[in-house]
PyMOL commands that place a pseudoatom at each C-alpha (Angstrom):
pseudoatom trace, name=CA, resn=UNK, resi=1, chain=A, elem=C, hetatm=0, pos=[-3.962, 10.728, -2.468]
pseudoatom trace, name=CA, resn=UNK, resi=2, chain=A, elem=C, hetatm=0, pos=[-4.435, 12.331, 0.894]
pseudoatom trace, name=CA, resn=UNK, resi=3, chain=A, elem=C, hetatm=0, pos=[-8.192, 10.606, 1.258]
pseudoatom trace, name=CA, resn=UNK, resi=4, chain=A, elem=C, hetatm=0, pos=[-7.198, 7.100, 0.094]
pseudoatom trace, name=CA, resn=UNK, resi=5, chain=A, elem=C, hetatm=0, pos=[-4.040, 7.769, 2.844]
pseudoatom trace, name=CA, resn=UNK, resi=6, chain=A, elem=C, hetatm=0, pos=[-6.121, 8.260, 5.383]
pseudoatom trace, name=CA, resn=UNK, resi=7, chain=A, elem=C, hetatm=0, pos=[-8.577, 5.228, 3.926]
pseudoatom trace, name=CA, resn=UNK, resi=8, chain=A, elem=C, hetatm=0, pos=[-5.864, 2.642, 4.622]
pseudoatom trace, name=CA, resn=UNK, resi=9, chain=A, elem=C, hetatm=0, pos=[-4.944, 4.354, 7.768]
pseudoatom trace, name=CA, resn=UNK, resi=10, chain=A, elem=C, hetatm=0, pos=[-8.202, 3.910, 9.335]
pseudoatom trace, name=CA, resn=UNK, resi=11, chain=A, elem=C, hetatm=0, pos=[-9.293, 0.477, 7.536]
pseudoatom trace, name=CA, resn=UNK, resi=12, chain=A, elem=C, hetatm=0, pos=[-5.660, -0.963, 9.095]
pseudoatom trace, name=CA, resn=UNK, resi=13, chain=A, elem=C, hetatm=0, pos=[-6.614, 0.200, 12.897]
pseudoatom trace, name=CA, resn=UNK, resi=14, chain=A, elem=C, hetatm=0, pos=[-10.177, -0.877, 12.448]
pseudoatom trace, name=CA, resn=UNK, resi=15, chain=A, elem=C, hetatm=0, pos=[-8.477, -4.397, 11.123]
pseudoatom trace, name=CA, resn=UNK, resi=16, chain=A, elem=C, hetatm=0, pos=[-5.936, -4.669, 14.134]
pseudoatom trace, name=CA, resn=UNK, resi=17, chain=A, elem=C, hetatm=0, pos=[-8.904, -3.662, 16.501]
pseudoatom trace, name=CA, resn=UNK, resi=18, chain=A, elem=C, hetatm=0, pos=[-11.397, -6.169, 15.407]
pseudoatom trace, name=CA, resn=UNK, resi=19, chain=A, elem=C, hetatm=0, pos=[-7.783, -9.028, 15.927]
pseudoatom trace, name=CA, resn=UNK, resi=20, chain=A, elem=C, hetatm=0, pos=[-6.694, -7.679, 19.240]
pseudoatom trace, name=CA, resn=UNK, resi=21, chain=A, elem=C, hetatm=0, pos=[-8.291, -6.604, 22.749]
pseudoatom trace, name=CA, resn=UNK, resi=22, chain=A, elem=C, hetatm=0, pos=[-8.890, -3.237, 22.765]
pseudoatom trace, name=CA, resn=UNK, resi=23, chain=A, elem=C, hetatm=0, pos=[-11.592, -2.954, 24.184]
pseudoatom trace, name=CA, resn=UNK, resi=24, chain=A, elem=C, hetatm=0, pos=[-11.204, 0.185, 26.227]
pseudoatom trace, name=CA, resn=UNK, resi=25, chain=A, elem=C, hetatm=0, pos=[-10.467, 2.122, 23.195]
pseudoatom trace, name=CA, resn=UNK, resi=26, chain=A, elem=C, hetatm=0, pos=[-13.844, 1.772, 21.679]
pseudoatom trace, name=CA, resn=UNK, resi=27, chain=A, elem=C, hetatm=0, pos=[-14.344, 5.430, 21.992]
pseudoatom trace, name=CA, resn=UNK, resi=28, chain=A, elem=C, hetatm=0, pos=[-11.582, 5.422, 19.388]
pseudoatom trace, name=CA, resn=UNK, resi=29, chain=A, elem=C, hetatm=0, pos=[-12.645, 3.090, 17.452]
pseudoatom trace, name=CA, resn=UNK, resi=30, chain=A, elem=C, hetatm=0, pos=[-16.241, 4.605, 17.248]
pseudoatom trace, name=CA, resn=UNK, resi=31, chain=A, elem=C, hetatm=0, pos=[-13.754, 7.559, 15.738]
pseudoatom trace, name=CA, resn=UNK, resi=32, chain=A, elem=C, hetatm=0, pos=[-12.610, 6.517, 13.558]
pseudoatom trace, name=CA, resn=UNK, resi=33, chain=A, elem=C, hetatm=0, pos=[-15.289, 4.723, 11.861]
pseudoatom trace, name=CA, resn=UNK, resi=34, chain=A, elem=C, hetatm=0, pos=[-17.456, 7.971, 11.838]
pseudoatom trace, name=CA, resn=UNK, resi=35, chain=A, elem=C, hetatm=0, pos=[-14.655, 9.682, 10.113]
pseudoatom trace, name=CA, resn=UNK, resi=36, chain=A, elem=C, hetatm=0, pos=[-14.403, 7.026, 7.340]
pseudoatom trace, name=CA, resn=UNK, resi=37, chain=A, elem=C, hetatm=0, pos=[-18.015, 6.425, 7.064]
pseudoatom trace, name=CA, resn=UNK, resi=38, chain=A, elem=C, hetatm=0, pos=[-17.564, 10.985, 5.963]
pseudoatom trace, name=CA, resn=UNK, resi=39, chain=A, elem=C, hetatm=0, pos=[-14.901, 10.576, 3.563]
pseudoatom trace, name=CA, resn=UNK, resi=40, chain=A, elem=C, hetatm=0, pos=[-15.524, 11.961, 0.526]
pseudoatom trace, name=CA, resn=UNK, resi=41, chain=A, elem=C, hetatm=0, pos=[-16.019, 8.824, -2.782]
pseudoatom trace, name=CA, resn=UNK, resi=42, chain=A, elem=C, hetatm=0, pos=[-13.672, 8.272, -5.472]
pseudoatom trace, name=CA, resn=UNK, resi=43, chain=A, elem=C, hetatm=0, pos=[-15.302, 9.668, -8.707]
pseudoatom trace, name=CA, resn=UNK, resi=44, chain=A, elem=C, hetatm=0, pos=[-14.984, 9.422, -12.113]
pseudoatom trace, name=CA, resn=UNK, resi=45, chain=A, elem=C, hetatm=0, pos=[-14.363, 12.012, -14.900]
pseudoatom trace, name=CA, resn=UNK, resi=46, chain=A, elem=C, hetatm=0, pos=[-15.433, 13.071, -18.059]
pseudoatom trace, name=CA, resn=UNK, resi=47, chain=A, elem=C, hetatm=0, pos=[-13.038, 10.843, -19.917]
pseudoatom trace, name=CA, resn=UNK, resi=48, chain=A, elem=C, hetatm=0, pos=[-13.690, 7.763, -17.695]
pseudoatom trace, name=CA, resn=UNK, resi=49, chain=A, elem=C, hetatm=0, pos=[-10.450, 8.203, -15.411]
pseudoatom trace, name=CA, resn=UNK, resi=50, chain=A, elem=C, hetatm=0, pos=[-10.217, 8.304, -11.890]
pseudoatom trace, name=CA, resn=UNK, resi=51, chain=A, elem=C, hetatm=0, pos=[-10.064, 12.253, -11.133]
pseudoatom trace, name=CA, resn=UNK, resi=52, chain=A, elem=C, hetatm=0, pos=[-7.403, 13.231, -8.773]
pseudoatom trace, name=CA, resn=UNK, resi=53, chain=A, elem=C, hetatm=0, pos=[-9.444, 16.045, -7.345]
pseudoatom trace, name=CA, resn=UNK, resi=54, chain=A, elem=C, hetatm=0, pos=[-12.170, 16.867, -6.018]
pseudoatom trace, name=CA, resn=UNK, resi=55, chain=A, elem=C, hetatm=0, pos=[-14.054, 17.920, -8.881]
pseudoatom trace, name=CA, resn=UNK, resi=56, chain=A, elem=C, hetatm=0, pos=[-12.670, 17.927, -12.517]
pseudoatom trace, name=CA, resn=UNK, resi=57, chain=A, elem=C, hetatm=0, pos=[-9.928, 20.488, -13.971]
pseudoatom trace, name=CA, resn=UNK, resi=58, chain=A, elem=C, hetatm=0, pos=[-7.998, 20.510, -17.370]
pseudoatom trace, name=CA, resn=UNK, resi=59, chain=A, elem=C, hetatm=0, pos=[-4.523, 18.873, -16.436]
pseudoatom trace, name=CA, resn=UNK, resi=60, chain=A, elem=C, hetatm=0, pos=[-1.662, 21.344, -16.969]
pseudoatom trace, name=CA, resn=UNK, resi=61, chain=A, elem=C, hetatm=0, pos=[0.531, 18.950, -17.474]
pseudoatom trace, name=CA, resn=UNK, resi=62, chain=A, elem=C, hetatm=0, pos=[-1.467, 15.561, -18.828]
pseudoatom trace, name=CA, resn=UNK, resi=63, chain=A, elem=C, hetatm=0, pos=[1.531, 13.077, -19.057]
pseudoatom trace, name=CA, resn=UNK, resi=64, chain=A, elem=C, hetatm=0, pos=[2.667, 13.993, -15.396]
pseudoatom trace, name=CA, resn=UNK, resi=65, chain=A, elem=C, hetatm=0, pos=[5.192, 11.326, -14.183]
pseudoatom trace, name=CA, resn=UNK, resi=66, chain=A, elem=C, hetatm=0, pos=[2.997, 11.143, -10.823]
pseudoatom trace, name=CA, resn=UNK, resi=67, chain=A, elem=C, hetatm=0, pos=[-0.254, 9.050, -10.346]
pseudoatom trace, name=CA, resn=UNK, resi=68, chain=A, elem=C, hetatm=0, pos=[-0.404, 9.865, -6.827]
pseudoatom trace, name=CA, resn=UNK, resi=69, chain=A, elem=C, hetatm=0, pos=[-4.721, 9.339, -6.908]
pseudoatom trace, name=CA, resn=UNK, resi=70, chain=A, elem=C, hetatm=0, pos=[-3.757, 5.717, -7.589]
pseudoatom trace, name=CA, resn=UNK, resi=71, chain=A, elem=C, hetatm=0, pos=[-2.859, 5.381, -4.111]
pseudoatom trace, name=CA, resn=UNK, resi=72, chain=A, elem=C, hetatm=0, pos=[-6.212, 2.714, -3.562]
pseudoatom trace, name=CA, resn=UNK, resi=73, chain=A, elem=C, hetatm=0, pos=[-4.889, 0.617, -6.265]
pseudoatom trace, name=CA, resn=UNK, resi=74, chain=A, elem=C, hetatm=0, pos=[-1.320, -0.158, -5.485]
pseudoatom trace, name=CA, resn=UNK, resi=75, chain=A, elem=C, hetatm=0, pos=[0.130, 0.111, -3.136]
pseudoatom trace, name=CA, resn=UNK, resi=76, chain=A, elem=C, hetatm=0, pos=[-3.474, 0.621, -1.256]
pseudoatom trace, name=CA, resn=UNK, resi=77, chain=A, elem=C, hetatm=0, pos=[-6.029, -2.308, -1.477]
pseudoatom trace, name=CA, resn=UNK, resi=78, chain=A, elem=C, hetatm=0, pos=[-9.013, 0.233, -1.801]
pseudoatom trace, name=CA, resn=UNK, resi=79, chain=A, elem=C, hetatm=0, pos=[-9.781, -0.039, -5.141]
pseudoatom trace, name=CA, resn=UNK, resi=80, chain=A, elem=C, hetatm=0, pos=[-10.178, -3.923, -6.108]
pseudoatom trace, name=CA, resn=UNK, resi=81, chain=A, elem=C, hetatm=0, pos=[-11.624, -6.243, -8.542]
pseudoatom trace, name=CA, resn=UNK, resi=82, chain=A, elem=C, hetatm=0, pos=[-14.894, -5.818, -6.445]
pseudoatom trace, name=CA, resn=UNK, resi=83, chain=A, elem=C, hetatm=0, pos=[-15.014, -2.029, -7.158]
pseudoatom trace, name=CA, resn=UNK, resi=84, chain=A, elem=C, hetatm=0, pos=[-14.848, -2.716, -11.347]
pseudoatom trace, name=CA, resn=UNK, resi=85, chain=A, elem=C, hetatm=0, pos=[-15.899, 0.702, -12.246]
pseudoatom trace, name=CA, resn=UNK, resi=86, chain=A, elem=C, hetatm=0, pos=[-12.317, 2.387, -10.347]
pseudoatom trace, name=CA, resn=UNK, resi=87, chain=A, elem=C, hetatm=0, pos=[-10.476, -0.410, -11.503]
pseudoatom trace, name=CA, resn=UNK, resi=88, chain=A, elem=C, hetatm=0, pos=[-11.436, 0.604, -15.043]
pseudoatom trace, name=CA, resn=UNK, resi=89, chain=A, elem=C, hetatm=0, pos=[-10.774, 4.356, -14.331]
pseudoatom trace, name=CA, resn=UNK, resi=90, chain=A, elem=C, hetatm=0, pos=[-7.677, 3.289, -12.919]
pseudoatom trace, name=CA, resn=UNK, resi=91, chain=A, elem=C, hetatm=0, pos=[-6.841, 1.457, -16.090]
pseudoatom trace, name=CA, resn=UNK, resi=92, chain=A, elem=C, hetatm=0, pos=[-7.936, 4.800, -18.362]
pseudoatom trace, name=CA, resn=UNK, resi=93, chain=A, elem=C, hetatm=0, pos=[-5.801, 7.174, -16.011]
pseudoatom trace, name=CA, resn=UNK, resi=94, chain=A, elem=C, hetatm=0, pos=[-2.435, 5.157, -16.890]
pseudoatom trace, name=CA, resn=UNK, resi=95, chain=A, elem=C, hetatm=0, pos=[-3.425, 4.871, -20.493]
pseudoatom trace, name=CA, resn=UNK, resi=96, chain=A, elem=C, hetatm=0, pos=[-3.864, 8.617, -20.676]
pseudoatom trace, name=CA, resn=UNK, resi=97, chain=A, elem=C, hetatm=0, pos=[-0.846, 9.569, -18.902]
pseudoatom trace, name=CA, resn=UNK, resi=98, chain=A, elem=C, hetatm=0, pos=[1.294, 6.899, -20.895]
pseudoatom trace, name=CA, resn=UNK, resi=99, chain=A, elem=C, hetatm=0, pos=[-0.539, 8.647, -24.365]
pseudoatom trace, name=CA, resn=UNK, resi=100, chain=A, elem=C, hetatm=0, pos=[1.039, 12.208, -23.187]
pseudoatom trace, name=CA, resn=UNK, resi=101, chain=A, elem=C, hetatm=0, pos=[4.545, 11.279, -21.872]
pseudoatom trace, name=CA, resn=UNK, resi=102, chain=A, elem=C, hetatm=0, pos=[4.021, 9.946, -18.630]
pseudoatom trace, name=CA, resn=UNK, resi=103, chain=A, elem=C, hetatm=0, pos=[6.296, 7.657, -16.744]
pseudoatom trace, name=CA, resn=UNK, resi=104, chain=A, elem=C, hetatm=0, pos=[9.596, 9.449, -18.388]
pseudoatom trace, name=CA, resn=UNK, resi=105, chain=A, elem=C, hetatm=0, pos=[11.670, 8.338, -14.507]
pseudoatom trace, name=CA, resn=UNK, resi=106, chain=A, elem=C, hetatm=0, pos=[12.222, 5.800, -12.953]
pseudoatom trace, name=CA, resn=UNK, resi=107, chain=A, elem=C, hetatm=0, pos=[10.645, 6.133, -9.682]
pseudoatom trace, name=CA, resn=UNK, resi=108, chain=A, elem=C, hetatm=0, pos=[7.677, 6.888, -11.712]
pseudoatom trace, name=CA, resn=UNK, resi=109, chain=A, elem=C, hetatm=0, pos=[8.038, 3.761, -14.488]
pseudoatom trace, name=CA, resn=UNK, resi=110, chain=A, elem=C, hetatm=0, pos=[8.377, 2.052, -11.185]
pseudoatom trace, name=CA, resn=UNK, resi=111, chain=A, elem=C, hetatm=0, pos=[5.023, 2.690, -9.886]
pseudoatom trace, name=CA, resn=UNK, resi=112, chain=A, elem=C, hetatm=0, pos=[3.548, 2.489, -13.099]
pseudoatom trace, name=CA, resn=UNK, resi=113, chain=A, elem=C, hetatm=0, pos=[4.724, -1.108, -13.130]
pseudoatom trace, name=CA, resn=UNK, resi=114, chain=A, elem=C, hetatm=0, pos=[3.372, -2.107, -9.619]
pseudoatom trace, name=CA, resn=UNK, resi=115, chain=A, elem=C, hetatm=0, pos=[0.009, -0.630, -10.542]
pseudoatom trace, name=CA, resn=UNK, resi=116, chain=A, elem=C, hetatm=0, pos=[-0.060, -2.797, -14.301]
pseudoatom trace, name=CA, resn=UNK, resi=117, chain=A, elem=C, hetatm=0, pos=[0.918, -5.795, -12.214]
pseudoatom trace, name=CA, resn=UNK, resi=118, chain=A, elem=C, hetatm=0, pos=[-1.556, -5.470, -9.464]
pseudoatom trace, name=CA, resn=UNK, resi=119, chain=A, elem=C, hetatm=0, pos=[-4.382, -4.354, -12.090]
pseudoatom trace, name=CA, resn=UNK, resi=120, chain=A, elem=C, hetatm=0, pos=[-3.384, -8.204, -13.193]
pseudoatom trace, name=CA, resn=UNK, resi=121, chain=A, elem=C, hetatm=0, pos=[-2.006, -7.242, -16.822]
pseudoatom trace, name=CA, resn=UNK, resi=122, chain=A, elem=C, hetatm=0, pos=[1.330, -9.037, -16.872]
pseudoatom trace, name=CA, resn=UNK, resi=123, chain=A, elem=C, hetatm=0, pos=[2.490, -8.020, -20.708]
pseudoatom trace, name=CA, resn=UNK, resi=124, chain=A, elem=C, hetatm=0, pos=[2.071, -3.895, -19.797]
pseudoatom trace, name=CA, resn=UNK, resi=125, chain=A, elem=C, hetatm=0, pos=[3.930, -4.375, -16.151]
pseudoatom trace, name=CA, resn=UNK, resi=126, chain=A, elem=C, hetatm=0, pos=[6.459, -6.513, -18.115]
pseudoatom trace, name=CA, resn=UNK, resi=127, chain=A, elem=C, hetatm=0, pos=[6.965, -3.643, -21.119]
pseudoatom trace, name=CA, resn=UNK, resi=128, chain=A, elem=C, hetatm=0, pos=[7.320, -0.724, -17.788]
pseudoatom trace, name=CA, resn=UNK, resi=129, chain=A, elem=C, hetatm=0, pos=[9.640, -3.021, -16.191]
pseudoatom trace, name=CA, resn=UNK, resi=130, chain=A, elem=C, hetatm=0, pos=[11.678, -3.203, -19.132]
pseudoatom trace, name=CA, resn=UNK, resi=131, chain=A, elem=C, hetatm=0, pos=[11.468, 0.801, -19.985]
pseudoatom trace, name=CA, resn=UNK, resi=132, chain=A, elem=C, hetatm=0, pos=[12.431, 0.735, -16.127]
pseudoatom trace, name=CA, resn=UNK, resi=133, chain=A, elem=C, hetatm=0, pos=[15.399, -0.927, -16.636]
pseudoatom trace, name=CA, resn=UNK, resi=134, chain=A, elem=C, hetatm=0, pos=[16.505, -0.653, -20.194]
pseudoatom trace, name=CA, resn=UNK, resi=135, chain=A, elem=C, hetatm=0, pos=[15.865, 3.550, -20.171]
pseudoatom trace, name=CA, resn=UNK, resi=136, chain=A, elem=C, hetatm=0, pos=[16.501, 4.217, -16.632]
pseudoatom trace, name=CA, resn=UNK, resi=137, chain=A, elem=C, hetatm=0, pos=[19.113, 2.202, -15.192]
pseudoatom trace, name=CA, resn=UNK, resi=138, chain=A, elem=C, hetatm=0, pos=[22.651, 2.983, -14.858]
pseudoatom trace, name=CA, resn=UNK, resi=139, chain=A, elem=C, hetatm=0, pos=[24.916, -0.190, -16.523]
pseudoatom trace, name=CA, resn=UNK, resi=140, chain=A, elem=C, hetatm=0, pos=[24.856, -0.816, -12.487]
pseudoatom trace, name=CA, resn=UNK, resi=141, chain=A, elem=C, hetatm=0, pos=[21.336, -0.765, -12.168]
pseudoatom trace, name=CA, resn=UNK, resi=142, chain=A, elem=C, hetatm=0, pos=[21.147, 2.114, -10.064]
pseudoatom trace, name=CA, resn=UNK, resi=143, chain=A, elem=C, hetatm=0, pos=[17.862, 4.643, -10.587]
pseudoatom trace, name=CA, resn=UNK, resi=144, chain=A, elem=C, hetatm=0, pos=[18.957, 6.980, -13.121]
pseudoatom trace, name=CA, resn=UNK, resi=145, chain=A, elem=C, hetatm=0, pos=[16.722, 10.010, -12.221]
pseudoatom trace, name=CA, resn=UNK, resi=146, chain=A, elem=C, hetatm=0, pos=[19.761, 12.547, -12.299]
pseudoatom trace, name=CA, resn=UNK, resi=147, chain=A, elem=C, hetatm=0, pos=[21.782, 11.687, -10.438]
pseudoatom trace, name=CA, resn=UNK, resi=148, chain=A, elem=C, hetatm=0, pos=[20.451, 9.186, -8.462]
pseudoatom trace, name=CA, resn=UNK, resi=149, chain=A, elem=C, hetatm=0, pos=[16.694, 8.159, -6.747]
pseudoatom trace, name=CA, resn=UNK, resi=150, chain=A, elem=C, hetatm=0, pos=[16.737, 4.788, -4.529]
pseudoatom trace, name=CA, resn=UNK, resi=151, chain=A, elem=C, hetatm=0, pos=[12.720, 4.736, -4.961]
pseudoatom trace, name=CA, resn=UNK, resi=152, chain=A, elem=C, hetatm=0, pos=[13.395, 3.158, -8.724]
pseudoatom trace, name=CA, resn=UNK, resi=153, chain=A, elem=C, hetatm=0, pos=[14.876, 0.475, -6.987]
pseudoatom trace, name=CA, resn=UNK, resi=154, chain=A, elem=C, hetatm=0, pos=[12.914, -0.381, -4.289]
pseudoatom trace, name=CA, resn=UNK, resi=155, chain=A, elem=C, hetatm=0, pos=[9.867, -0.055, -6.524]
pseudoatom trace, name=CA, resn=UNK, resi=156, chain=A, elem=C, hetatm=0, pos=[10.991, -1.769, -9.678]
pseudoatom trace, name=CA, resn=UNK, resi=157, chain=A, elem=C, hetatm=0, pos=[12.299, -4.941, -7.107]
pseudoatom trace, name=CA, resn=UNK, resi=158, chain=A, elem=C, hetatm=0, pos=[8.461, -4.263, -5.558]
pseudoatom trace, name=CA, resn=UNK, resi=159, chain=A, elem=C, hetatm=0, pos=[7.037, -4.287, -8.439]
pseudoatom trace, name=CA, resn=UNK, resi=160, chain=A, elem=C, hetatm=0, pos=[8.840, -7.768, -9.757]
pseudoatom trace, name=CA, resn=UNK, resi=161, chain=A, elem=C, hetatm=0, pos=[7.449, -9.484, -6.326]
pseudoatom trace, name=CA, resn=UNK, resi=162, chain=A, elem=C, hetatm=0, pos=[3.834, -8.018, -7.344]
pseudoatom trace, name=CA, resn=UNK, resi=163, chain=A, elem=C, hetatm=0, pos=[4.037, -9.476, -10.399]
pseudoatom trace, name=CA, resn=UNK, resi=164, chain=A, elem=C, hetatm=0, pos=[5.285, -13.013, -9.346]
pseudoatom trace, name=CA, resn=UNK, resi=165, chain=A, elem=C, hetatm=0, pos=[2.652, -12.789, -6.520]
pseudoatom trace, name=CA, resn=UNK, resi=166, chain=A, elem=C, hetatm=0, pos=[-0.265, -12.218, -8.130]
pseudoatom trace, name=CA, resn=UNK, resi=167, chain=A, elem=C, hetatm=0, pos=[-0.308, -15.364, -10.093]
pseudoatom trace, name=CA, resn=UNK, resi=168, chain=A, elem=C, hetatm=0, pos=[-0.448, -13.915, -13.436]
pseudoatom trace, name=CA, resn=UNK, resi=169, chain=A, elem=C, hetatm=0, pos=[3.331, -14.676, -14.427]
pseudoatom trace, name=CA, resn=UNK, resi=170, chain=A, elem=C, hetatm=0, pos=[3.870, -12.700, -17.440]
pseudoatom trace, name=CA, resn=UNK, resi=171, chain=A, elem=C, hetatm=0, pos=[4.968, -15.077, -20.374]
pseudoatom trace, name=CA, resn=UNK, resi=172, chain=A, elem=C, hetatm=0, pos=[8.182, -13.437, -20.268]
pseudoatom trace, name=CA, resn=UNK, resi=173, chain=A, elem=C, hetatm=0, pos=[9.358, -15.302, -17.008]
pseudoatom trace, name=CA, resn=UNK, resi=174, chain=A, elem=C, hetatm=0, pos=[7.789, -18.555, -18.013]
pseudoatom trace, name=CA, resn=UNK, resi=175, chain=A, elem=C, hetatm=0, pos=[10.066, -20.700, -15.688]
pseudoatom trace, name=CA, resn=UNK, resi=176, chain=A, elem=C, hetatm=0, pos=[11.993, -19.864, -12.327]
pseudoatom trace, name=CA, resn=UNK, resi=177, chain=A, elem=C, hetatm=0, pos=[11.591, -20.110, -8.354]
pseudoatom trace, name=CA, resn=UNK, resi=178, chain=A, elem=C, hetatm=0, pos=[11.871, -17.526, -5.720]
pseudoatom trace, name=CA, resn=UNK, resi=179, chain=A, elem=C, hetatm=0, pos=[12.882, -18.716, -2.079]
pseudoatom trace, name=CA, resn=UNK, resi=180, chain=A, elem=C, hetatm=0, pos=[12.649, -17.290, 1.136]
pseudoatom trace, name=CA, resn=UNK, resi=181, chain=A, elem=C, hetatm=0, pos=[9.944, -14.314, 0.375]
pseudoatom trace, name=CA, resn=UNK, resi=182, chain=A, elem=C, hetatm=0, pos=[8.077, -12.572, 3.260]
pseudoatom trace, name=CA, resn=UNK, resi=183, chain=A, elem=C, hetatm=0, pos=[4.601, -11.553, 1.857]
pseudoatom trace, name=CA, resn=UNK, resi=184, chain=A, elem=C, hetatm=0, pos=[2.045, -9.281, 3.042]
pseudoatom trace, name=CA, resn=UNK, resi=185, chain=A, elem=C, hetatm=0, pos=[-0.715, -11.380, 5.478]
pseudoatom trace, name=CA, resn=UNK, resi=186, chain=A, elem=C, hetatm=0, pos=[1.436, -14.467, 6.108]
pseudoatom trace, name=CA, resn=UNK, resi=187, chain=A, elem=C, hetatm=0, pos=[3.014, -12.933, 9.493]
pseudoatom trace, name=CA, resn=UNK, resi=188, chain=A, elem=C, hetatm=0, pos=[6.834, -14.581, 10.463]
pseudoatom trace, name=CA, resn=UNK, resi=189, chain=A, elem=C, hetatm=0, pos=[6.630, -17.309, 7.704]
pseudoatom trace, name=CA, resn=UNK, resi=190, chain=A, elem=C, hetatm=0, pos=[8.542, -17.432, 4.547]
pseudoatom trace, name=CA, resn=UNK, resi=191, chain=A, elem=C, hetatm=0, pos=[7.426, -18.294, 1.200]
pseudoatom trace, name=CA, resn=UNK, resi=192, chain=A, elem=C, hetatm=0, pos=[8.985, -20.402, -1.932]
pseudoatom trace, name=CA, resn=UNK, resi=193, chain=A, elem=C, hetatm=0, pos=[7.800, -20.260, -5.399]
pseudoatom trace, name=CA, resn=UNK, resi=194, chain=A, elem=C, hetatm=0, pos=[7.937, -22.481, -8.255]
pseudoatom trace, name=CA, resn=UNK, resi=195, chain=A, elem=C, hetatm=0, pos=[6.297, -21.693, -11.923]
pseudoatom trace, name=CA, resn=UNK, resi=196, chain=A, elem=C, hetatm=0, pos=[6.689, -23.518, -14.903]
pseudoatom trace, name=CA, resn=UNK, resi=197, chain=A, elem=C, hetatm=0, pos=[5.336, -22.403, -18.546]
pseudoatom trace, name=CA, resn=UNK, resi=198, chain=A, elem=C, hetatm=0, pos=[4.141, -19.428, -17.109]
pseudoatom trace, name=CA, resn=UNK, resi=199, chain=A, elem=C, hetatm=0, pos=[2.034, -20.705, -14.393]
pseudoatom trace, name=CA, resn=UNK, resi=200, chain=A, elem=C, hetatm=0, pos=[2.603, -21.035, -10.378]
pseudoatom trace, name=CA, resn=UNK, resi=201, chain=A, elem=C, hetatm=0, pos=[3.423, -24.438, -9.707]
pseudoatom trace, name=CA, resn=UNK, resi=202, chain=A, elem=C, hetatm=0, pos=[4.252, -24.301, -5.865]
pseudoatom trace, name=CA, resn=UNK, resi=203, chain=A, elem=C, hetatm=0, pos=[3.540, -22.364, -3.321]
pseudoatom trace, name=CA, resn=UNK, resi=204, chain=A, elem=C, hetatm=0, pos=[5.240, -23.590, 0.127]
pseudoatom trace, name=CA, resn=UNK, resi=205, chain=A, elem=C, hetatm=0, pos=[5.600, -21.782, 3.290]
pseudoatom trace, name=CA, resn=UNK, resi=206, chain=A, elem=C, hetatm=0, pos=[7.310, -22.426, 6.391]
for i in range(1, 206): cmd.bond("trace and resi %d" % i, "trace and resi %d" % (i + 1))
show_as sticks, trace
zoom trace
């Protein structure tokens, strides 16, 4: 988690360089691009997930409610459809953490959800937003991690955006319209959605 940290760190100041004039902080910039060009690869294990370490140990504790090496996935953008091979370790971490007991809280189902719906697979964000909800919500929909953790809530309301973002509406939501949503890359401007039958319809912003 710490390298894919420090990945978006120095990928976002080598973005805002290359937009702005900084020109007399090139010695910077030269940097920081040495220390990302030394960081160390993701790899992949035995079993065809991402390993969280450096080099590959037995888990203690298999079905661990973090999946803090999923950090490049969501809510990085270092792992993406054009790195297939970590998006398909990504994919076999959750399914073996899920197979041992993983995401029992909700800060954790949260994240889970965010990382289903940015891998693009609307029905298993849609069945961890409803674990979220139905098994770790108080009646007033507050986080139920004893006695109470805001990061369920911020995530699971994340993770709903990330899923209506994306454009793969799950079937489950197959009509509705969001107004007045500030998304990542558009700046100042707003943005309304419209889907119908389980597709995006409209996208306006202003």
């Amino acid at each position: 988690m710490d390298d894919a940290i420090l990945r978006a760190l120095f990928d976002a100041y080598l973005g805002a360089y290359s937009a702005g004039d900084f020109t007399s902080d090139e010695w910077l910039k030269q940097k920081v691009e040495d220390a990302r060009s030394k960081m160390r690869p993701y790899r992949v294990g035995s079993k065809g997930q991402l390993l969280e370490w450096d080099k590959e140990y037995d888990e203690c504790e298999p079905g661990h409610r973090h999946v803090s090496h999923l950090f490049g996935l969501y809510p990085g953008h270092d792992i993406t459809e054009d790195t297939p091979e970590l998006i398909a370790a990504c994919k076999k971490t959750l399914e073996l953490r899920l197979a041992n007991g993983g995401g029992h809280t909700g800060w954790s189902r949260a994240w889970l959800t965010n990382l289903y719906a940015r891998l693009g697979d609307a029905d298993a964000a849609y069945v961890n937003l409803q674990a979220l909800i139905g098994k770790s919500s108080y009646p007033n929909l507050f986080d139920c991690h004893p006695p109470f953790q805001i990061d369920g809530n911020f995530g699971g309301v994340a993770a709903i955006i990330e899923m209506l973002t994306s454009g793969k509406v799950a079937a489950n939501f197959p009509n509705g319209r969001l107004c007045g949503l500030r998304v990542k890359g558009d700046g100042e401007r707003l943005v309304d959605l419209e889907w119908s039958d389980g597709g995006m319809t409209t996208v306006s912003r202003k």
